[in-house]
TIMI-2910 file (N, C-alpha, C, CB; in pm, 1 decimal, decimal comma, always signed):
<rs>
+----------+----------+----------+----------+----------+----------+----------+----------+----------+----------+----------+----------+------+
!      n_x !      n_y !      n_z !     ca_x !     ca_y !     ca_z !      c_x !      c_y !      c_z !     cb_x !     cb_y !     cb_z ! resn !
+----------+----------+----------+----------+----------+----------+----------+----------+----------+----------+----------+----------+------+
!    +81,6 !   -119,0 !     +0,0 !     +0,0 !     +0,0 !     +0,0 !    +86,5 !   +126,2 !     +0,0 !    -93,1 !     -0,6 !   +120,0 !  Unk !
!   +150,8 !   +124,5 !    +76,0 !   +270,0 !   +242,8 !    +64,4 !   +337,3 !   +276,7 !    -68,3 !   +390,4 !   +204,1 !   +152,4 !  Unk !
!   +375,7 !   +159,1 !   -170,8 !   +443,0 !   +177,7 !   -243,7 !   +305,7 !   +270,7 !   -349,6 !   +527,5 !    +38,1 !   -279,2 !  Unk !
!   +179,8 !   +194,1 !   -372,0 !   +103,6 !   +297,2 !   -427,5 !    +63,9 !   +436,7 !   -408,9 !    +25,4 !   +259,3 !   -430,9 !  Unk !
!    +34,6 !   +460,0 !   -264,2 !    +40,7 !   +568,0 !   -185,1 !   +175,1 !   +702,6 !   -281,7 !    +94,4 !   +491,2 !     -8,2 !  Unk !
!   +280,1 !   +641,2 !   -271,0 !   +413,9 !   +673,5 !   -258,5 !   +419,2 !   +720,3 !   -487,7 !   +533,7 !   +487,3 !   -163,0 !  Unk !
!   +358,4 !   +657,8 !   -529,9 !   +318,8 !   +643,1 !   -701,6 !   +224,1 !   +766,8 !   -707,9 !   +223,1 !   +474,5 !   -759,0 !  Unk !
!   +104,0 !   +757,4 !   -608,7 !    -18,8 !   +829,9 !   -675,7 !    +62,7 !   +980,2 !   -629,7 !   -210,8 !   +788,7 !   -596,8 !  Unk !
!   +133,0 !  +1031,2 !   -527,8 !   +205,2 !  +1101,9 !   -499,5 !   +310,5 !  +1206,1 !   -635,3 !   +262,5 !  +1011,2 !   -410,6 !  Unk !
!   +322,4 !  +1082,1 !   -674,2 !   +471,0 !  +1144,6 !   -738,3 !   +404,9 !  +1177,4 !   -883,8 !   +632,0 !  +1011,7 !   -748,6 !  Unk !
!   +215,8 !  +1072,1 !   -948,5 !   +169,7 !  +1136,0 !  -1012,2 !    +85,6 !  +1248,6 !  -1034,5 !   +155,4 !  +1086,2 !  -1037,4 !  Unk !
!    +43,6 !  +1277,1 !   -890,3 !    +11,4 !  +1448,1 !   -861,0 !   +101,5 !  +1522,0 !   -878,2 !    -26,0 !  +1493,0 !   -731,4 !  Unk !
!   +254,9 !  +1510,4 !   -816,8 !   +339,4 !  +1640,4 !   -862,9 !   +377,6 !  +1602,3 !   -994,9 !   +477,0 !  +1680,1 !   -770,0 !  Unk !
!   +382,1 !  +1480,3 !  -1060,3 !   +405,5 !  +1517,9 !  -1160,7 !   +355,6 !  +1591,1 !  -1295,8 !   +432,6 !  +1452,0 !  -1165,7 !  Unk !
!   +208,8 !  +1575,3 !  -1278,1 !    +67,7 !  +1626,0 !  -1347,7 !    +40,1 !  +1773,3 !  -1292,5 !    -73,6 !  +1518,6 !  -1304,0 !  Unk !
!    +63,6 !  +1791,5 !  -1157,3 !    +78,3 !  +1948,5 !  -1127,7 !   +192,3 !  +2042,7 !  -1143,7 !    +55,8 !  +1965,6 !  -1005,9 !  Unk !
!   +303,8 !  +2010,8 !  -1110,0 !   +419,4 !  +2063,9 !  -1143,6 !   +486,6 !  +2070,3 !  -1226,3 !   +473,1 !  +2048,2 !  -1101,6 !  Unk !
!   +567,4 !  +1918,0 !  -1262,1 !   +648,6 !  +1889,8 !  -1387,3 !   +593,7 !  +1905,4 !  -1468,9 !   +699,7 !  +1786,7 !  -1412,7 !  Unk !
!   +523,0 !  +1888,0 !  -1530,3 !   +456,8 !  +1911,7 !  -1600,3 !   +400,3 !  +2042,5 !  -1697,3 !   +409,8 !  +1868,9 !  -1545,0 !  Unk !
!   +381,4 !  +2134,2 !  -1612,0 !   +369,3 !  +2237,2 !  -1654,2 !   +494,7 !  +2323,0 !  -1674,3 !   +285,6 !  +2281,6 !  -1585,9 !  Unk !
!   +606,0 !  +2255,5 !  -1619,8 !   +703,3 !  +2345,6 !  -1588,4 !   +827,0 !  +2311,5 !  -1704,6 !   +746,5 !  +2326,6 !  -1423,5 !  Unk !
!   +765,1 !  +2157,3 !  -1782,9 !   +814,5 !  +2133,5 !  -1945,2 !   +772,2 !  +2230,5 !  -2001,8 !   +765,8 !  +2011,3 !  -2028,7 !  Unk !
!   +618,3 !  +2184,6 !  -2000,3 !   +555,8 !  +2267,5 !  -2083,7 !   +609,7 !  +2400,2 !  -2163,3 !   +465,2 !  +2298,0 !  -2013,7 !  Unk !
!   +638,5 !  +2490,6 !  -2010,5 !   +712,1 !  +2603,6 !  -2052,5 !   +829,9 !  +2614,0 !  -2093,9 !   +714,9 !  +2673,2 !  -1980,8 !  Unk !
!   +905,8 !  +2526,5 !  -2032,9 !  +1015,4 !  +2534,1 !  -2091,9 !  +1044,3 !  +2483,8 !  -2210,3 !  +1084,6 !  +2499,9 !  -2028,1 !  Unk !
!   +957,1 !  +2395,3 !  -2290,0 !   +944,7 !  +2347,1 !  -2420,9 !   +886,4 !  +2459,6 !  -2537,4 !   +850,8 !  +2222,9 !  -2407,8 !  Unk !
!   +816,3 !  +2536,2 !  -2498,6 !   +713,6 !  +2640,1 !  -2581,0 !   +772,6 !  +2762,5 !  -2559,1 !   +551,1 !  +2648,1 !  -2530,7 !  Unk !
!   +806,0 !  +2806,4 !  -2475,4 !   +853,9 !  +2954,0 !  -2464,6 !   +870,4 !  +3014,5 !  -2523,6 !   +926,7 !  +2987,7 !  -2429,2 !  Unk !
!   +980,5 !  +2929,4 !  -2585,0 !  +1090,2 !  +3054,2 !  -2711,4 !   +949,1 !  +3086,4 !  -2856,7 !  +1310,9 !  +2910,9 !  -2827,8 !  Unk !
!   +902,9 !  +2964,4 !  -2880,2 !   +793,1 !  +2991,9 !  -3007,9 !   +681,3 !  +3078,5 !  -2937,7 !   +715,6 !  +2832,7 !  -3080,9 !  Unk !
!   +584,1 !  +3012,5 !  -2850,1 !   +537,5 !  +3134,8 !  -2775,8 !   +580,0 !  +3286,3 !  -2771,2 !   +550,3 !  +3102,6 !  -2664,5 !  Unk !
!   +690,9 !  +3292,1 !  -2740,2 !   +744,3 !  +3465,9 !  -2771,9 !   +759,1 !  +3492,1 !  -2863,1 !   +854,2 !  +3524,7 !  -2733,8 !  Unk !
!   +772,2 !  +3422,6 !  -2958,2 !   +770,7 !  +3485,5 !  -3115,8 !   +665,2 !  +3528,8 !  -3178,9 !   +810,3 !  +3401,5 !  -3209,4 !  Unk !
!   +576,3 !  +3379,4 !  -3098,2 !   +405,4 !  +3415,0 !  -3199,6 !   +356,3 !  +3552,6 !  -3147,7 !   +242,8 !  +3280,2 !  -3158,5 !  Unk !
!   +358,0 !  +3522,8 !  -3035,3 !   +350,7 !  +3680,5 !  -2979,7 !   +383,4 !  +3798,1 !  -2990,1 !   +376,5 !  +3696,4 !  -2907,4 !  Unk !
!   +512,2 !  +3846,3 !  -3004,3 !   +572,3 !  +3953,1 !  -3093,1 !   +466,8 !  +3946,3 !  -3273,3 !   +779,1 !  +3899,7 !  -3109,5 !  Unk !
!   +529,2 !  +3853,6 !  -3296,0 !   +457,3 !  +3851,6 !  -3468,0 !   +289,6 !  +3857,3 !  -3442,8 !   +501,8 !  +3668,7 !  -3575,0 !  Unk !
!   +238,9 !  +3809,3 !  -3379,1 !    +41,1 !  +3836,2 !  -3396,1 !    +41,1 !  +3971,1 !  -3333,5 !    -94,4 !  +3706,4 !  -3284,1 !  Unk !
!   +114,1 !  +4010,4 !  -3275,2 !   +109,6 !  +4198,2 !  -3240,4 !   +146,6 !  +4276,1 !  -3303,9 !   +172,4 !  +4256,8 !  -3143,8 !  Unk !
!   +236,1 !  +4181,0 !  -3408,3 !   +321,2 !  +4321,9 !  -3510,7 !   +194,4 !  +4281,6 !  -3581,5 !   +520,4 !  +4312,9 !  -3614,7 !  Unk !
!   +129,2 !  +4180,2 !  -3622,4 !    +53,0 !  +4230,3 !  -3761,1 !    -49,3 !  +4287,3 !  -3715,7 !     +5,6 !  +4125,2 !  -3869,1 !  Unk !
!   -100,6 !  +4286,9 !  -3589,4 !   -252,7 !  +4374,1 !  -3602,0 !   -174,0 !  +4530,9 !  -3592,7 !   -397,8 !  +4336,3 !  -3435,1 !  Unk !
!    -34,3 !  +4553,7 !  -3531,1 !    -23,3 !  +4699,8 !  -3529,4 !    -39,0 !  +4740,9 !  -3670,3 !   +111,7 !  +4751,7 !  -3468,3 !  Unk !
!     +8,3 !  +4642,0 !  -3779,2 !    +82,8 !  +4643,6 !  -3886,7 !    -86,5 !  +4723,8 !  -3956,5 !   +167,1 !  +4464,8 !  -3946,3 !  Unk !
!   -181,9 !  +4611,5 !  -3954,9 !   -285,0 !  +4637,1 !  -4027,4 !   -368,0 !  +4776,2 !  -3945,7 !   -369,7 !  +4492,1 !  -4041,6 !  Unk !
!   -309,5 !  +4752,8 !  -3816,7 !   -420,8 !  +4927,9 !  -3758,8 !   -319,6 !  +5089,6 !  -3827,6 !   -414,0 !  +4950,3 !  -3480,5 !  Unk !
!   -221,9 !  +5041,4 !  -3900,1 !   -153,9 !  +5146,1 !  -3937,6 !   -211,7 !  +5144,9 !  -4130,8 !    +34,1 !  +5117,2 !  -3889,2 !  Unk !
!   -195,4 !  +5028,5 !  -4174,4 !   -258,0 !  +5048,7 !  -4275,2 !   -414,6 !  +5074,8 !  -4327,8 !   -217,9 !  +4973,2 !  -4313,0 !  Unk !
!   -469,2 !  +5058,6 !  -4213,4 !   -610,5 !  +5170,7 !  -4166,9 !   -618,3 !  +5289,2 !  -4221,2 !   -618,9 !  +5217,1 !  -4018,5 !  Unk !
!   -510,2 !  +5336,8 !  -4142,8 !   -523,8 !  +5487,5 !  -4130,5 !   -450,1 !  +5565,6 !  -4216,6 !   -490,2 !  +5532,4 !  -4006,0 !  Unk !
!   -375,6 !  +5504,8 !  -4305,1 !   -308,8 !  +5533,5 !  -4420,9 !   -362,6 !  +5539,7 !  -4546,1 !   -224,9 !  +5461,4 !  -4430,4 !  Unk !
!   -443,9 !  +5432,2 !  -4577,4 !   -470,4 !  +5412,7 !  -4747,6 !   -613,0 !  +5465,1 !  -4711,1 !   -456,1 !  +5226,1 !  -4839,7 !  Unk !
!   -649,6 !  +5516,5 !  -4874,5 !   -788,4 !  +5576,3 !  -4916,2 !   -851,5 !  +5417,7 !  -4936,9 !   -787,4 !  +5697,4 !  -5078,9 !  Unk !
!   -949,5 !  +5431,6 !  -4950,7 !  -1086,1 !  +5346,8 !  -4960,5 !  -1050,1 !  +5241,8 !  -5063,9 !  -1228,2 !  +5439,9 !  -5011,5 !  Unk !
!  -1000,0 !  +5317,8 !  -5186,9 !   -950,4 !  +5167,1 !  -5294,8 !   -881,1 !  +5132,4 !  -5295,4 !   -938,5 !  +5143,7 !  -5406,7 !  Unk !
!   -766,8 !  +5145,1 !  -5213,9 !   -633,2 !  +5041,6 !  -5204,2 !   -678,3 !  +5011,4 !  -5088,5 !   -464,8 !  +5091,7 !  -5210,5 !  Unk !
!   -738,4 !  +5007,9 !  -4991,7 !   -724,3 !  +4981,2 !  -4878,6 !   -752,3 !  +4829,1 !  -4825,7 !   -793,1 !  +5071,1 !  -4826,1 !  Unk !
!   -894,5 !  +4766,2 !  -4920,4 !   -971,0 !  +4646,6 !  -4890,0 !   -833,1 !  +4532,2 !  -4945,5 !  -1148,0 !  +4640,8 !  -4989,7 !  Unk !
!   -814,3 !  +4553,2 !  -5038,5 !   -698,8 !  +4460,9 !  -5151,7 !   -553,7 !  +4425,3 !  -5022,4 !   -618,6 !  +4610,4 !  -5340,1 !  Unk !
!   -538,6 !  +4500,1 !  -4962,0 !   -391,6 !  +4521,8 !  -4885,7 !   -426,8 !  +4443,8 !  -4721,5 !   -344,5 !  +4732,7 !  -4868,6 !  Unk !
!   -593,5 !  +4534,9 !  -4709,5 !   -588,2 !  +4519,4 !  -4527,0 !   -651,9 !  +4329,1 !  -4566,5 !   -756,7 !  +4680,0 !  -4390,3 !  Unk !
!   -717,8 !  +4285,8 !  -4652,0 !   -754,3 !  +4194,2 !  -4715,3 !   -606,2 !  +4069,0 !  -4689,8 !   -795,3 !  +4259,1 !  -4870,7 !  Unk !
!   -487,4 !  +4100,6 !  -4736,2 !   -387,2 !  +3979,4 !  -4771,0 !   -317,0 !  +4040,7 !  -4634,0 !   -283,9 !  +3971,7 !  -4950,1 !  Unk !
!   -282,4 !  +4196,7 !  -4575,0 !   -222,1 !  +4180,3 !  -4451,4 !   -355,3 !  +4112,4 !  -4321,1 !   -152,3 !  +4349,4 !  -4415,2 !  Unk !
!   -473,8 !  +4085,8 !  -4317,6 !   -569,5 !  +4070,3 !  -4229,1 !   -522,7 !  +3893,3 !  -4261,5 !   -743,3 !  +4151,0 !  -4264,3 !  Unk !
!   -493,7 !  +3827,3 !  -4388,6 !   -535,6 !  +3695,1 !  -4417,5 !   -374,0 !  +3669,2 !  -4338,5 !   -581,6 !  +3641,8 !  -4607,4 !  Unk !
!   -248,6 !  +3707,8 !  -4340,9 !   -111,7 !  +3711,1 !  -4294,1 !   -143,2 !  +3700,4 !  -4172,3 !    -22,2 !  +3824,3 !  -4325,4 !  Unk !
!   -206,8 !  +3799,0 !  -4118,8 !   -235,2 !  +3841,0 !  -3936,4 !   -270,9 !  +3713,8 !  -3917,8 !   -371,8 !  +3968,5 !  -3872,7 !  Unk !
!   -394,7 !  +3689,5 !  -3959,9 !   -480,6 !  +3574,3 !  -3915,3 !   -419,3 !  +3428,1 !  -3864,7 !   -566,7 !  +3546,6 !  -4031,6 !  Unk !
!   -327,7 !  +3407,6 !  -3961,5 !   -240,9 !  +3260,4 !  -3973,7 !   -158,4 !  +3277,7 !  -3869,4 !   -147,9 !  +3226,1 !  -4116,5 !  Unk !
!   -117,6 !  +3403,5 !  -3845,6 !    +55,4 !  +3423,7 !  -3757,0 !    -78,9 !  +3412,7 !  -3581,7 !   +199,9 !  +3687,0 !  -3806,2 !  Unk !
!   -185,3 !  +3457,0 !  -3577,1 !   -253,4 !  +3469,3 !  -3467,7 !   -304,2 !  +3342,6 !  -3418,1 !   -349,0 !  +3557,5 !  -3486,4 !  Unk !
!   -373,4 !  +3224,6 !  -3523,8 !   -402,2 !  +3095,7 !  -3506,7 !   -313,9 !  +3034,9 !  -3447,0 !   -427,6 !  +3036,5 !  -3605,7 !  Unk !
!   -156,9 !  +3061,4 !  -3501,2 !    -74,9 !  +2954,8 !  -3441,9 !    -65,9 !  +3008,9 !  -3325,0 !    +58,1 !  +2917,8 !  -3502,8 !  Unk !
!    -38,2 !  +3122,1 !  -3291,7 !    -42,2 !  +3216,6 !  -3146,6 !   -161,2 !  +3116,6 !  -3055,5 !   -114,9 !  +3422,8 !  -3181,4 !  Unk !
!   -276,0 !  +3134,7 !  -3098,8 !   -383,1 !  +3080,3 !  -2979,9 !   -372,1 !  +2973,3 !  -3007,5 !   -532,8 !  +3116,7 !  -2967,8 !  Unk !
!   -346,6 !  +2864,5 !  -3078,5 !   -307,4 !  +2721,2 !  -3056,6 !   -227,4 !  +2641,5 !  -2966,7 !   -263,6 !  +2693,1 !  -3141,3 !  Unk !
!    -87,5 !  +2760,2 !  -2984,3 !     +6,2 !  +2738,7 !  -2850,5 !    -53,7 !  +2770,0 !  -2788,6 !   +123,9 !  +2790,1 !  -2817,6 !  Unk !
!   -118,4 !  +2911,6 !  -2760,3 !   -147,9 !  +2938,0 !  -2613,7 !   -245,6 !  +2820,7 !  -2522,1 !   -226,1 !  +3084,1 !  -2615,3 !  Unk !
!   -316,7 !  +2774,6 !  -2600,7 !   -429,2 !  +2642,4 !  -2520,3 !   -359,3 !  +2533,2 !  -2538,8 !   -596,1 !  +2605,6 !  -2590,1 !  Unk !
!   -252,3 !  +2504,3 !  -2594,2 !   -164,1 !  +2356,5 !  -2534,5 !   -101,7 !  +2419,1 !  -2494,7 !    -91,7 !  +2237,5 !  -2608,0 !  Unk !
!    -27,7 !  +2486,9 !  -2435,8 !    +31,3 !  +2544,7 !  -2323,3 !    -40,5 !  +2524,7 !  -2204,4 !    +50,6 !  +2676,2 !  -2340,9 !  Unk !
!   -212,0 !  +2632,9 !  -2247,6 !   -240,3 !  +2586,7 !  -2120,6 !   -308,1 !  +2442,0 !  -2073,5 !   -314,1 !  +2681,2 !  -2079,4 !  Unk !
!   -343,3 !  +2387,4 !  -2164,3 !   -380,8 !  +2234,1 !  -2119,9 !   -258,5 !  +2180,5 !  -2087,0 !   -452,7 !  +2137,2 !  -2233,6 !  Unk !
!   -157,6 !  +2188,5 !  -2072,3 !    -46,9 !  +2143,7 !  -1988,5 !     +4,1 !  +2149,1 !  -1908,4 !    +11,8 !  +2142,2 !  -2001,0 !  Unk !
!    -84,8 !  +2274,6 !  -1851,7 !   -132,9 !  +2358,6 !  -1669,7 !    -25,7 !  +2469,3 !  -1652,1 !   -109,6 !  +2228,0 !  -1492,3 !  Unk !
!    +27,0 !  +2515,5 !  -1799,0 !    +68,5 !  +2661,7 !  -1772,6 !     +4,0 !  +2729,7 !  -1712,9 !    +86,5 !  +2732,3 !  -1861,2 !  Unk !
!    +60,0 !  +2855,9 !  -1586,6 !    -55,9 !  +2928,6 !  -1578,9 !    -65,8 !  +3045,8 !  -1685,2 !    -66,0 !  +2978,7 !  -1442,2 !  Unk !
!   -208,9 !  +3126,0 !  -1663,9 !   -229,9 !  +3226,0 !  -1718,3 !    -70,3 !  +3369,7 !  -1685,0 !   -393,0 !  +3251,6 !  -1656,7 !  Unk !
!    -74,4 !  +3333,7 !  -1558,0 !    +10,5 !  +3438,5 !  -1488,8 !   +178,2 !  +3406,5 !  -1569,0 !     +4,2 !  +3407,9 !  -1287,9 !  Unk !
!   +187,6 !  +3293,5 !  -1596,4 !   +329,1 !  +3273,9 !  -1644,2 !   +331,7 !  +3276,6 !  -1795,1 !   +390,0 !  +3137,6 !  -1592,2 !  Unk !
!   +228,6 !  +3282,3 !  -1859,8 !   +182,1 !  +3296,8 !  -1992,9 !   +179,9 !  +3479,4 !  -1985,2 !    +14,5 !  +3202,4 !  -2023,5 !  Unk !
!   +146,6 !  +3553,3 !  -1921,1 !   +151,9 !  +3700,2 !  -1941,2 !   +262,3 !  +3724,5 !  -1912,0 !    +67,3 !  +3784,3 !  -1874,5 !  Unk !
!   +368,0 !  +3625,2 !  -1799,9 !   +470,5 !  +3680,1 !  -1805,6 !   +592,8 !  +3662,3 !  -1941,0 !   +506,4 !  +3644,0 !  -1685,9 !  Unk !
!   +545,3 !  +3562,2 !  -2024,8 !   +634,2 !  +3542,3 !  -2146,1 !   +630,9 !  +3665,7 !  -2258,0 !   +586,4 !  +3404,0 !  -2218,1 !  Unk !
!   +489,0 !  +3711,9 !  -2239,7 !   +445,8 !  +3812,4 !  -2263,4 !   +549,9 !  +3921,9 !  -2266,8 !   +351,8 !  +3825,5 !  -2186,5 !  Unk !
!   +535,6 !  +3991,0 !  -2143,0 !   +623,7 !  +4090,4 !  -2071,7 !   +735,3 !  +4074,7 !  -2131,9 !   +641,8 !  +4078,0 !  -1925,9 !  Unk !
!   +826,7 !  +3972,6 !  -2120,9 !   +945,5 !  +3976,7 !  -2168,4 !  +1004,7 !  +3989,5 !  -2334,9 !   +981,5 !  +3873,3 !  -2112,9 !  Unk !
!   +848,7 !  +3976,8 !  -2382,2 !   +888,9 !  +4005,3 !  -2554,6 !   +920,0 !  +4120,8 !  -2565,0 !   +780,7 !  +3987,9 !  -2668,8 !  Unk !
!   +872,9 !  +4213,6 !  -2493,5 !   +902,6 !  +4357,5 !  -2491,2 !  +1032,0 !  +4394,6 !  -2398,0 !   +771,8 !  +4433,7 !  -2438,3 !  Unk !
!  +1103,5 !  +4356,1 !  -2336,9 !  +1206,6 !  +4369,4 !  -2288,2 !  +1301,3 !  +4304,5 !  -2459,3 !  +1208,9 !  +4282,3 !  -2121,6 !  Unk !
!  +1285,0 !  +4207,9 !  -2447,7 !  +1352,0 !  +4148,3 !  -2559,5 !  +1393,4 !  +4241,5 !  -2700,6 !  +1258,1 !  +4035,9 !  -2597,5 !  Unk !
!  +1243,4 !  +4234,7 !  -2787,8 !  +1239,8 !  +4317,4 !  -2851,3 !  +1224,8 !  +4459,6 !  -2799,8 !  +1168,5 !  +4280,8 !  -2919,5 !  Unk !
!  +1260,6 !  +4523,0 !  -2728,6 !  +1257,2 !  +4642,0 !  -2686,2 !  +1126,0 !  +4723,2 !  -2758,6 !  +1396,4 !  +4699,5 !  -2712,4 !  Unk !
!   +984,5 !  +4674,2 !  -2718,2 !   +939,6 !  +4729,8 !  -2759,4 !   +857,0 !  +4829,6 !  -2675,6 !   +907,6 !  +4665,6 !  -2828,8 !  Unk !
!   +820,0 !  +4966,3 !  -2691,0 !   +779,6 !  +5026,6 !  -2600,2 !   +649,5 !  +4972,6 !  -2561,6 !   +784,9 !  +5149,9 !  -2627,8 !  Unk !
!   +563,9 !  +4978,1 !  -2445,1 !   +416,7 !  +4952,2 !  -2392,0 !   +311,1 !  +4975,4 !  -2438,7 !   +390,3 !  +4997,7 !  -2300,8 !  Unk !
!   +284,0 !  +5115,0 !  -2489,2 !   +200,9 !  +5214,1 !  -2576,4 !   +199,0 !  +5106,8 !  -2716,9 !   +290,3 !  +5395,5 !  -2603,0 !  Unk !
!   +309,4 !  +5131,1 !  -2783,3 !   +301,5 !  +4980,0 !  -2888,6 !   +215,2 !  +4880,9 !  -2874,5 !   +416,9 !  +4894,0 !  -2884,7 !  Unk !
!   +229,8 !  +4820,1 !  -2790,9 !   +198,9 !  +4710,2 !  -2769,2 !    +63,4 !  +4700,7 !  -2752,5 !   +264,1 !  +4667,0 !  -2680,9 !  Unk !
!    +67,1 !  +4801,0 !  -2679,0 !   -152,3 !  +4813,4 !  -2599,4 !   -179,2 !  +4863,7 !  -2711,0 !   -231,0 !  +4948,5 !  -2431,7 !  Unk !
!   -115,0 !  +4953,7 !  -2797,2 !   -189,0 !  +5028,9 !  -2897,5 !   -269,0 !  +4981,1 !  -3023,0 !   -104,9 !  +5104,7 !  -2942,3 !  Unk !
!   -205,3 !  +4832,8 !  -3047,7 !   -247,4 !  +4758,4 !  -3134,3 !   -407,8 !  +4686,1 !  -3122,0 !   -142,7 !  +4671,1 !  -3138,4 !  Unk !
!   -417,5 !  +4683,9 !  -2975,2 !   -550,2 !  +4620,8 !  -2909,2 !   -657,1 !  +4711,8 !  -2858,6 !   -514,1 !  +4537,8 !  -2789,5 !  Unk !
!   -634,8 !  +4821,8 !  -2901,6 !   -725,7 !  +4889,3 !  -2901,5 !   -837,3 !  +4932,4 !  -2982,4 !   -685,1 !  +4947,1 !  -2878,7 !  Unk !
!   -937,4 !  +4925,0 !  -2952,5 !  -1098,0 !  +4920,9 !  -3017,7 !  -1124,8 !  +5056,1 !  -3123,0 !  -1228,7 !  +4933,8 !  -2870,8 !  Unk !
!  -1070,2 !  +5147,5 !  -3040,8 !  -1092,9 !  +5328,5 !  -3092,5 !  -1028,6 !  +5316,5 !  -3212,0 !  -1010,8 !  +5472,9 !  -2991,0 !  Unk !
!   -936,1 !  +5241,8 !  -3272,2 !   -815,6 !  +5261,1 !  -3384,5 !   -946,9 !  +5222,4 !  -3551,7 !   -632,1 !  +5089,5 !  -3345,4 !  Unk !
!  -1087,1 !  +5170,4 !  -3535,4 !  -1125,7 !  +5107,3 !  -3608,7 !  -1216,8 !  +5183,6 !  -3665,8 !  -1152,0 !  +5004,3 !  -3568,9 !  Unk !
+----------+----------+----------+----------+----------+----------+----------+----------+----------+----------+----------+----------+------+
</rs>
């Protein structure tokens, strides 16, 4: 009995802890990329908004929106096997954080892209 005791043990930390703590360390580096890249393209396309007149605009925001889209899928794909692998949310915002240290990108950037008013 002990020796099971001593099993079901080591498969709780391993399903709670280790586990998640591959996870991250397996995904990270792509995680921070998708991330940087699904933020550059929506900044990308909220700038080509506000740039082109009405008839170039559908043709362009059209193939940069269809670009965004693909670079964002793979983004939320990782992000939910990440978290079905019991990443938390909190260590997932923190991979976050550090794209912008990384890429030095300023904050305003970053929020600016996710903002509603730009549309």
């Amino acid at each position: 009995m002990t020796i099971l005791g001593a099993l079901g043990i080591i498969a709780i930390l391993g399903q709670e802890y280790v586990r998640p703590w591959v996870a991250e360390k397996v995904y990270a580096g792509e995680y921070m990329r998708l991330v940087f890249e699904c933020d550059s393209a929506m900044h990308e396309e909220a700038a080509l908004r506000q740039q082109l007149d009405d008839a170039s605009r559908s043709k362009l925001l059209s193939l940069s929106a269809d670009v965004g889209m693909m670079i964002c899928h793979d983004y939320d794909k990782l992000r939910k096997t990440m978290l079905m692998h019991g990443v938390s949310e909190d260590n997932l915002a923190m991979l976050g954080l550090n794209v912008l240290e990384i890429e030095q990108i300023t904050v305003s950037k970053m929020v600016d892209a996710h903002r509603m008013d730009r549309f």
